[in-house]
C-alpha positions as CSV (number, residue, x, y, z in Angstrom):
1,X,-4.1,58.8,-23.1
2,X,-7.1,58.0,-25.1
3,X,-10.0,56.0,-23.7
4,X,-10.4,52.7,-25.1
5,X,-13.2,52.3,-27.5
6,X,-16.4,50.7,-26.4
7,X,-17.9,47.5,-27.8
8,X,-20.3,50.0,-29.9
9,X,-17.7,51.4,-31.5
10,X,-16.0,48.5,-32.5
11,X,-19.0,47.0,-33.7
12,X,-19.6,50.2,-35.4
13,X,-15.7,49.7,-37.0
14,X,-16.0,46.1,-38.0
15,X,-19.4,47.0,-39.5
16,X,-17.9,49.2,-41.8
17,X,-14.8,47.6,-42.3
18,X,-17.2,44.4,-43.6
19,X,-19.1,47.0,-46.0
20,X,-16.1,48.5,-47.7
21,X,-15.0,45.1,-48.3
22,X,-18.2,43.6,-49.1
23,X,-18.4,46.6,-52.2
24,X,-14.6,45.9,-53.6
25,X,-16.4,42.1,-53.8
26,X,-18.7,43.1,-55.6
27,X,-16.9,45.5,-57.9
28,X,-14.5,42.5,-58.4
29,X,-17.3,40.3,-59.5
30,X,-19.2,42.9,-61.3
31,X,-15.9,43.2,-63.5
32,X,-16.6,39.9,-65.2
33,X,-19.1,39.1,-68.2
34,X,-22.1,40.1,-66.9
35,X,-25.3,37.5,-67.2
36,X,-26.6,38.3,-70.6
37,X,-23.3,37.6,-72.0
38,X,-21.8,34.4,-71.8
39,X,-20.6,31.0,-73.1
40,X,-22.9,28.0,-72.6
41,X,-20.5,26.0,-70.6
42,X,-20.1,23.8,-67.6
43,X,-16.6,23.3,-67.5
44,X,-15.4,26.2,-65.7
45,X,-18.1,26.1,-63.2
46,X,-17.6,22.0,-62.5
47,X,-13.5,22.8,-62.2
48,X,-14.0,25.3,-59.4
49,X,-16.8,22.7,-57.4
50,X,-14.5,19.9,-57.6
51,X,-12.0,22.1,-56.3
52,X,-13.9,22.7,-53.6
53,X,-14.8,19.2,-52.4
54,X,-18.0,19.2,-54.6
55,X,-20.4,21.2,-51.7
56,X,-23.1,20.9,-54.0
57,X,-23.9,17.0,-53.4
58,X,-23.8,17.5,-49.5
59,X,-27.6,18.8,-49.5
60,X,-30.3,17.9,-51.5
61,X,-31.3,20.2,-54.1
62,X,-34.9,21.6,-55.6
63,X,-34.2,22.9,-58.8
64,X,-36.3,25.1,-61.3
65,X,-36.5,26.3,-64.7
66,X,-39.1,28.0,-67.1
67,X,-39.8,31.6,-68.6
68,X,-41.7,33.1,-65.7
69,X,-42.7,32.5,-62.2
70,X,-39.5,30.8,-61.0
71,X,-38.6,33.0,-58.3
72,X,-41.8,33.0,-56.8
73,X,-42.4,29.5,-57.1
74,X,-39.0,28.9,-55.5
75,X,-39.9,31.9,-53.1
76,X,-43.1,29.5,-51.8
77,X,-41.7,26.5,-51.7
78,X,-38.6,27.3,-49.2
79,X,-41.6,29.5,-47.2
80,X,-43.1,26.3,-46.8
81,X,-40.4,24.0,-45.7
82,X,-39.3,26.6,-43.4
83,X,-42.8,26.7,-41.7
84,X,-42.0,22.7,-41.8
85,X,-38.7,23.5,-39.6
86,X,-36.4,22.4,-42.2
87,X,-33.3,25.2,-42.4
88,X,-33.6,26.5,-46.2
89,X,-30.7,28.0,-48.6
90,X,-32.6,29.8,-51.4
91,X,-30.6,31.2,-54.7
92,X,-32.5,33.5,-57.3
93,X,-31.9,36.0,-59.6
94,X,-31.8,38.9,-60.8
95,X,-32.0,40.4,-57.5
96,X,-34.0,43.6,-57.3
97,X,-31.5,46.1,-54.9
98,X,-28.6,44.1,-53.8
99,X,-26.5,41.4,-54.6
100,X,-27.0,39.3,-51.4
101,X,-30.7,38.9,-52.2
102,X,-29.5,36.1,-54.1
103,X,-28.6,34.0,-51.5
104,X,-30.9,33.5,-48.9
105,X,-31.0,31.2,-45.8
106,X,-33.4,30.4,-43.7
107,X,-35.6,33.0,-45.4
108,X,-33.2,35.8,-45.0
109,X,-30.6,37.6,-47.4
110,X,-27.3,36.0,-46.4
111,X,-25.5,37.9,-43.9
112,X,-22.4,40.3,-46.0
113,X,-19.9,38.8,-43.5
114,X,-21.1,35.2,-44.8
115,X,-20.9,35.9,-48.1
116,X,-17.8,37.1,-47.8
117,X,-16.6,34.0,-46.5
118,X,-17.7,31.6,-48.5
119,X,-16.4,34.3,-51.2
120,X,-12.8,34.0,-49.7
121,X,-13.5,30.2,-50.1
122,X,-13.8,29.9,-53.6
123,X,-11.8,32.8,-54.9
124,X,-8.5,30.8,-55.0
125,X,-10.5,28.5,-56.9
126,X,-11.9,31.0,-59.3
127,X,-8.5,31.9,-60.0
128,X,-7.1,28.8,-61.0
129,X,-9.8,28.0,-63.1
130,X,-9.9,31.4,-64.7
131,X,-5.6,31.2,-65.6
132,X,-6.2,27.4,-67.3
133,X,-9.2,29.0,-69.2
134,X,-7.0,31.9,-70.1
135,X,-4.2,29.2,-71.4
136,X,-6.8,27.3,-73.7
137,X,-8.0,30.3,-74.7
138,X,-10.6,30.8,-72.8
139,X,-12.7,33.6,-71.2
140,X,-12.9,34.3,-67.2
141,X,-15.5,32.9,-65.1
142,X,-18.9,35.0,-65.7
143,X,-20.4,36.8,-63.1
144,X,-23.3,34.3,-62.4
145,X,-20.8,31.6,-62.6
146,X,-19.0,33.1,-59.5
147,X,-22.2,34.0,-57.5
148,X,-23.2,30.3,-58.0
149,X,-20.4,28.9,-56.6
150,X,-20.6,30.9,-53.5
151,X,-23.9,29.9,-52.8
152,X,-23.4,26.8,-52.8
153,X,-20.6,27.2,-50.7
154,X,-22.2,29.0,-48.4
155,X,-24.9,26.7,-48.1
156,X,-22.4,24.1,-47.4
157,X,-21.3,26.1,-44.6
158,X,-25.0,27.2,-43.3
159,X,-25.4,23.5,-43.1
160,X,-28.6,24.0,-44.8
161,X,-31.2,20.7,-44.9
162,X,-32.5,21.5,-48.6
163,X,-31.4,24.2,-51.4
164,X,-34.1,25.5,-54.1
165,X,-31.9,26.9,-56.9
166,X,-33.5,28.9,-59.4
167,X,-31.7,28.7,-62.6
168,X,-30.2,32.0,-63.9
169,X,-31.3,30.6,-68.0
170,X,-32.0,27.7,-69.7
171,X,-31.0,24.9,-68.0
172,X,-28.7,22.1,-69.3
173,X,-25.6,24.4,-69.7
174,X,-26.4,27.0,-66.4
175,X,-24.0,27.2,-63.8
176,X,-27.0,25.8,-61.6
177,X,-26.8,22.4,-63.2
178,X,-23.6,21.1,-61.6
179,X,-26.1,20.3,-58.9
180,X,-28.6,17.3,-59.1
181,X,-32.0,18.3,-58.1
182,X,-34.3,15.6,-56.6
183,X,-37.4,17.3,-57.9
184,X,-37.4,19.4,-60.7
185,X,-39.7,22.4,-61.4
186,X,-40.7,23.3,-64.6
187,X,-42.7,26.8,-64.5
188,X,-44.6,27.7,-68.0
189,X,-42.2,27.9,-71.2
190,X,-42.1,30.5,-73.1
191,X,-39.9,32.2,-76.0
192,X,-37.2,34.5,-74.3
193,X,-33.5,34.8,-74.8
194,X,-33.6,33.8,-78.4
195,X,-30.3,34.9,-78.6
196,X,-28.7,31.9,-76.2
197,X,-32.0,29.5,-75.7
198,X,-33.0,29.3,-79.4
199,X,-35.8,31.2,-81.6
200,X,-38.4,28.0,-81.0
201,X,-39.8,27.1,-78.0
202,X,-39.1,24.1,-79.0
203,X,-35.4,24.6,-78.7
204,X,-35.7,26.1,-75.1
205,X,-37.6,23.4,-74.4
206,X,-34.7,21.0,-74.9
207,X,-32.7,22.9,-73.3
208,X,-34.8,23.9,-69.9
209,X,-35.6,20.0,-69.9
210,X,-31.4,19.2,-68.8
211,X,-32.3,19.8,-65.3
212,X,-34.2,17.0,-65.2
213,X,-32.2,14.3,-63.6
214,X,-32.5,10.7,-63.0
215,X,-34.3,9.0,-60.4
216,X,-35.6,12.2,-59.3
217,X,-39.6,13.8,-59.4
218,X,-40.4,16.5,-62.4
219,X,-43.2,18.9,-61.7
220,X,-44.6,20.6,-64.7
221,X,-46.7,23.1,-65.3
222,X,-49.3,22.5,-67.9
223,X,-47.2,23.9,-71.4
224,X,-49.5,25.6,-74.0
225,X,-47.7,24.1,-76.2
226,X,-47.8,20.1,-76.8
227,X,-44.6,19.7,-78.2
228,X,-43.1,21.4,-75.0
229,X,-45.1,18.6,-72.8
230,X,-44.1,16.3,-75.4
231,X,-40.0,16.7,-75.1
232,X,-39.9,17.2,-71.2
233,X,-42.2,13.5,-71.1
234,X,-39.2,12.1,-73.0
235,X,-36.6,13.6,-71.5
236,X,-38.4,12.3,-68.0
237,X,-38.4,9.0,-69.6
238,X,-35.1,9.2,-71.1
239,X,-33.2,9.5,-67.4
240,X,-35.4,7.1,-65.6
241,X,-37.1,10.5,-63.8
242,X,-40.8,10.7,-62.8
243,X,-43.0,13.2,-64.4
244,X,-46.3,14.9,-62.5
245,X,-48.1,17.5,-65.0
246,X,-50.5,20.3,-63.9
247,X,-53.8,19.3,-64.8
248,X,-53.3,15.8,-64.6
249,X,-51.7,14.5,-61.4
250,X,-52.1,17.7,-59.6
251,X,-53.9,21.4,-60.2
252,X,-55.6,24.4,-59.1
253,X,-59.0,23.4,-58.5
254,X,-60.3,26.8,-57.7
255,X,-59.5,30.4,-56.6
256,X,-61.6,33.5,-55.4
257,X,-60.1,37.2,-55.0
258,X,-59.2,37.7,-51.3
259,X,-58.7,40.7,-49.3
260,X,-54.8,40.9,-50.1
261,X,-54.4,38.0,-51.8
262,X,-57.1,34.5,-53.5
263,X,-57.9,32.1,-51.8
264,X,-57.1,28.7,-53.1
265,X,-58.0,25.4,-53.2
266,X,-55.3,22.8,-54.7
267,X,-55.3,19.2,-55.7
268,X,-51.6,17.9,-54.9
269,X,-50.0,15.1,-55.8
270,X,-51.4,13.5,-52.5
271,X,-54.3,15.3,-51.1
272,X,-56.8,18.2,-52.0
273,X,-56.1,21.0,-50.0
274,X,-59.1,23.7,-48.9
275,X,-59.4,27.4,-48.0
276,X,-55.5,27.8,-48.4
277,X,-54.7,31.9,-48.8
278,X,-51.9,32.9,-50.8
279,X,-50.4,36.8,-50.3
280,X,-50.3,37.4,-54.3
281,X,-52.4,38.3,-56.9
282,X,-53.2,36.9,-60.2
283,X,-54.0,33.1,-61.8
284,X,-50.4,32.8,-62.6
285,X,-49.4,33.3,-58.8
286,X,-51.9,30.7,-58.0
287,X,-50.3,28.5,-60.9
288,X,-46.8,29.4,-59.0
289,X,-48.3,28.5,-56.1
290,X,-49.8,24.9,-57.1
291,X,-46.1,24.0,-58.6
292,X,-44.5,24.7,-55.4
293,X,-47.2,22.4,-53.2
294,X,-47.0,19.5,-55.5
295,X,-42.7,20.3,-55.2
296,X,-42.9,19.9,-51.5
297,X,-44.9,16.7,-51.9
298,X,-42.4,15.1,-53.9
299,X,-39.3,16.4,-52.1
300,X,-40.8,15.2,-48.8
301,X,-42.7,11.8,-49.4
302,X,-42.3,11.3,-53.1
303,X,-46.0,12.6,-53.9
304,X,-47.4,9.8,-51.7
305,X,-47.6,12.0,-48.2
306,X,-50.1,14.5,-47.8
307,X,-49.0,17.4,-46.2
308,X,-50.0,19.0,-42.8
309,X,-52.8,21.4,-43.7
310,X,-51.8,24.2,-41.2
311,X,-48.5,24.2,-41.5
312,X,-49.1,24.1,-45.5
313,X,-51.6,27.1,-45.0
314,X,-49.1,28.9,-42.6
315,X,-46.3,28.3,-45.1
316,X,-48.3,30.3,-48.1
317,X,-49.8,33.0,-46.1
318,X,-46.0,33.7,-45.2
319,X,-44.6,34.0,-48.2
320,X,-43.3,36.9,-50.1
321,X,-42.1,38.1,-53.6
322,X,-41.2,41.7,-54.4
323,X,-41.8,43.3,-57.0
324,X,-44.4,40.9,-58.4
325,X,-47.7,43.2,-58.4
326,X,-46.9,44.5,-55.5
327,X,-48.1,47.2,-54.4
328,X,-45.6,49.9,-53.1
329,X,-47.6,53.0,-52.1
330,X,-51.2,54.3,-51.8
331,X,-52.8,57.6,-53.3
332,X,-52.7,56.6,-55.7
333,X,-52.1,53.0,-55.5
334,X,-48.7,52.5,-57.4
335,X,-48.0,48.4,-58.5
336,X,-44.5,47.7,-59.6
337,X,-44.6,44.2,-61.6
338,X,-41.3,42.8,-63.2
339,X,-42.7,41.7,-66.4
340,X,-40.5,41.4,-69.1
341,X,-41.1,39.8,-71.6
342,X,-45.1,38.8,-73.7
343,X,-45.5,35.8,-71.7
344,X,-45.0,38.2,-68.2
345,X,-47.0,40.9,-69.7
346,X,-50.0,38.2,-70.4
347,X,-50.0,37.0,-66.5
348,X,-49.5,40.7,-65.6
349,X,-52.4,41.8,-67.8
350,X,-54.4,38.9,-66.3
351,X,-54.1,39.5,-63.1
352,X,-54.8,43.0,-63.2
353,X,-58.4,42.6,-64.5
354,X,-58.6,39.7,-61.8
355,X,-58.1,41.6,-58.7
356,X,-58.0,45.5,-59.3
357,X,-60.4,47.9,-60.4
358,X,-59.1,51.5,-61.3
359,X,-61.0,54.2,-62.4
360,X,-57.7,55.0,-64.7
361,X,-54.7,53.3,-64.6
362,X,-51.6,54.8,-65.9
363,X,-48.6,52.8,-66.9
364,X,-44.7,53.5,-66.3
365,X,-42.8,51.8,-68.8
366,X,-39.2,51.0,-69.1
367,X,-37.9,48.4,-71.3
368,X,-34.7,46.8,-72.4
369,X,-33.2,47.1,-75.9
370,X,-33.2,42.9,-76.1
371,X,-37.0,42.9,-75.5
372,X,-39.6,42.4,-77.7
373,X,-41.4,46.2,-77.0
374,X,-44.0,45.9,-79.2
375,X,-45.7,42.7,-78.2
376,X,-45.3,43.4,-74.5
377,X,-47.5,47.2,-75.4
378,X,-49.8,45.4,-77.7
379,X,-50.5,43.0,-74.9
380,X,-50.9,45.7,-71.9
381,X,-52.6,48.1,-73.9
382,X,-56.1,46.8,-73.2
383,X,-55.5,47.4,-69.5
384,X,-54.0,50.6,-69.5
385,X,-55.3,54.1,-70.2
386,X,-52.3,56.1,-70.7
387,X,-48.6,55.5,-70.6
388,X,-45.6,57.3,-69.8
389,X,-42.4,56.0,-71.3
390,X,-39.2,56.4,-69.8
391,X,-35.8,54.9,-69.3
392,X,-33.6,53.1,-66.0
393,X,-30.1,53.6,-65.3
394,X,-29.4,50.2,-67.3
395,X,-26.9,50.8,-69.9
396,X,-29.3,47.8,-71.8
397,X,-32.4,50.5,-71.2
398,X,-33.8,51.5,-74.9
399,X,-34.3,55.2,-75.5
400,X,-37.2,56.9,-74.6
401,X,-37.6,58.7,-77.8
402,X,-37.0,54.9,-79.5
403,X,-39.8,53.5,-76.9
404,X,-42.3,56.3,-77.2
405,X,-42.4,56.0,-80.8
406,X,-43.5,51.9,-80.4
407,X,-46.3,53.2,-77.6
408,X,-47.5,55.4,-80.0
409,X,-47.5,53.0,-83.0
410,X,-49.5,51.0,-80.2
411,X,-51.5,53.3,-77.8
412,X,-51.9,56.3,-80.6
413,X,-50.0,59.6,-79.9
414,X,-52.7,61.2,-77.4
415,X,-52.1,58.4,-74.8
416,X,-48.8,58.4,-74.8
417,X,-45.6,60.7,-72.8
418,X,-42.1,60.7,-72.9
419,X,-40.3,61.4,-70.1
420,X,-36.2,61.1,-70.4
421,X,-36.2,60.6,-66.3
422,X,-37.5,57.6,-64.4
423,X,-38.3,60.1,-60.9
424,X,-40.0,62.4,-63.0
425,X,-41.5,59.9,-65.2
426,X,-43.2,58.6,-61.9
427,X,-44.7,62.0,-61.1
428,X,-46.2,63.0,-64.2
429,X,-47.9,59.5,-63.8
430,X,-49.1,60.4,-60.5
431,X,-50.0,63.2,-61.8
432,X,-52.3,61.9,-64.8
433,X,-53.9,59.2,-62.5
434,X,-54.9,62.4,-59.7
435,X,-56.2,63.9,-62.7
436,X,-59.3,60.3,-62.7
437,X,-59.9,61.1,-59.3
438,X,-60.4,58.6,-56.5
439,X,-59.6,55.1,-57.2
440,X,-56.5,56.2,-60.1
441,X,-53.3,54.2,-60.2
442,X,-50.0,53.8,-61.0
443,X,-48.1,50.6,-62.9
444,X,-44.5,50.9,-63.4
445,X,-43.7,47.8,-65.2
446,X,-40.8,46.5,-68.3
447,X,-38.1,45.0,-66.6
448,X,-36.6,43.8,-63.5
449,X,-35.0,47.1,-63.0
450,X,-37.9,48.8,-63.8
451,X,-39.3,47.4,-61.0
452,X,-36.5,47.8,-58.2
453,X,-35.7,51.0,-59.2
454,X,-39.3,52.4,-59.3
455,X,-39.4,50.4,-55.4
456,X,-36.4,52.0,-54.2
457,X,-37.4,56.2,-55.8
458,X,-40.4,54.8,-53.1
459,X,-38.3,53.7,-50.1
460,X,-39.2,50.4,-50.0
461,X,-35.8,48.2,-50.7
462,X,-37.1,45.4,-48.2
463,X,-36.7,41.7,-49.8
């Protein structure tokens, strides 16, 4: 008779058992209409909440939009209200190596067996809504739609004291805004996904502006353009919200490279806060950073409390966001950064010349076919000294051959390579920034994937 197997094995079973479930999940929900395809819609998103008892309204909500810096302004605010022991939920995206970096509570990519659960909650749900779409002629639920429903189931479940919901684009018609955020973020706008926000950033404006909601706090960052400022002011005073701008109610009042970071000094919307040191580099992370102190002001005392100065200082110096000029290996240095889009590549650009010196820097570049190419290489050009064009596994990636061909239009032939092959278009990089001798580096830059992809050919797939 066989011995009985030991709690280590079992644990060992169930463990995989929860894995091979965990990927027919995902396969199942990466079946639908992936992110960058979709209808702007609330109706099938609001069916499957009220299905399920609404579990968005049973914790209060931070919400942000913009172009760029949203997930690491959403990143330092919950790292802050954690340090202030309140139990965050945290949703994101894209996510850089896994689907569960998405949802995130107390700090932490939700466990597979949670998600799961909170998946077998709604998936009923999902399916009801998706036959009565089918009967009116409509299309399934869309992949974010789905992923935003189980987080905020699952944050139901946690019980989690406050969520901070990135949206995935846009703002009045994303799945996110079933849920009513008491402060609104607003990170710089930008022109990006013409194709669903509008070809003005006027038009994305309008649209960013819907998560906005009455009776609640706005925080803005200050918009280069006025007619930006302009409509969110309105839409503020349209709902009966209040609206606190950068540069007026609250701002960076200075900043100084730091060994590993800058450290700060920020006027909130209640206090001026000294020596604070923040884990990032570059003015715009300082920028992301300022939105998300004056955010914790208003969630906590509506602007009018000043926050505890070491807990505030322990919050920042804990936070973290991947593959944002990170760095990912030494000799050489290699940065991964997950610009793009121009307005990405500006910041990116910027704060390279604020906090690195290379003696040549080399740049790994892998952009999708949506993207504006041209303007994010004009823009980086200044900063880098060779680059090596390549592709990711993204069936959205543009061809190398197609890419190289804007570099060169950009860089001129002699600084440019084309390498079919993201692993071996990270060598030859290496390779040409050995070739400067000490003090050479590596940016592998373009896209999201870009980014993870270059982080995990490097071993490091930690959130």
């Amino acid at each position: 008779m066989a011995p009985a197997p030991d709690s280590a094995q079992r644990e060992a079973a169930r463990n995989l058992e929860i894995m091979q479930r965990l990927r027919e999940v995902e396969e199942s929900i990466l079946s639908r209409a992936p992110e960058h395809d979709l209808e702007p819609s609330l109706d099938r998103i609001q069916a499957v909440m009220e299905l399920a008892g609404d579990p968005q309204r049973t914790y209060p909500v931070i919400h942000l939009t913009g172009t760029n810096g949203k997930t690491t302004t959403a990143r330092v605010i919950e790292s802050i209200l954690r340090e202030m022991g309140l139990k965050t939920g945290r949703f994101t995206s894209p996510h850089l190596h896994t689907m569960l970096e998405r949802i995130a509570i107390g700090g932490r990519n939700i466990e597979a067996e949670k998600f799961l659960r909170a998946y077998d909650e709604v998936a009923p749900l999902i399916e009801i809504v998706d036959a009565k779409s089918a009967e009116d002629g409509g299309p399934r639920m869309t992949y974010f739609e789905v992923l935003v429903a189980v987080a905020y189931v699952a944050f139901a479940d946690a019980p989690v004291d406050v969520a901070i919901i990135e949206v995935g684009m846009g703002g009045s018609w994303d799945a996110t805004n079933v849920a009513d955020g008491v402060v609104s973020v607003i990170t710089p706008i930008a022109l990006d996904h013409q194709h669903f926000l509008g070809s003005a950033v006027t038009d994305i404006a309008l649209e960013k502006s819907g998560i906005i909601k009455a009776d609640g706090i706005a925080i803005s960052a200050e918009q280069a353009d006025p007619a930006v400022s302009a409509i969110l002011s309105d839409r503020a005073a349209e709902v009966g919200a209040q609206l606190a701008v950068e540069g007026v109610q609250f701002g960076l009042e200075g900043g100084d490279v730091a060994v590993g970071g800058q450290a700060l000094s920020v006027r909130g919307l209640s206090a001026t806060y000294e020596d604070l040191f923040l884990p990032f580099h570059g003015a715009h992370m300082a920028q992301n950073a300022t939105l998300a102190i004056a955010a914790v002001e208003a969630f906590l005392g509506g602007g009018e409390q000043p926050l505890d100065l070491e807990v505030l200082k322990a919050g920042l110096a804990a936070a973290t966001s991947p593959g944002r000029l990170e760095v990912v290996r030494r000799s050489p240095t290699v940065l991964v950064d997950a610009a793009h889009n121009p307005a990405g590549a500006v910041a990116l650009r910027d704060g390279l010349n604020q906090a690195f010196t290379f003696t040549k820097l080399v740049g790994v570049i892998a952009i999708l076919k949506d993207k504006d190419a041209t303007e994010m290489l004009e823009i980086l050009e200044p900063v880098l000294d060779e680059v090596v064009v390549s592709r990711t596994t993204s069936p959205r990636a543009m061809r190398p051959n197609d890419l190289g061909e804007i570099a060169k239009g950009v860089f001129g032939e002699h600084r440019v390579t084309v390498v079919d092959d993201l692993p071996d278009a990270l060598d030859r990089a290496a390779g040409i920034a050995d070739e400067g001798g000490v003090g050479g580096g590596v940016l592998a830059t373009g896209s999201v994937i870009t980014a993870a992809e270059v982080r995990m050919l490097l071993g490091v797939t930690d959130d």
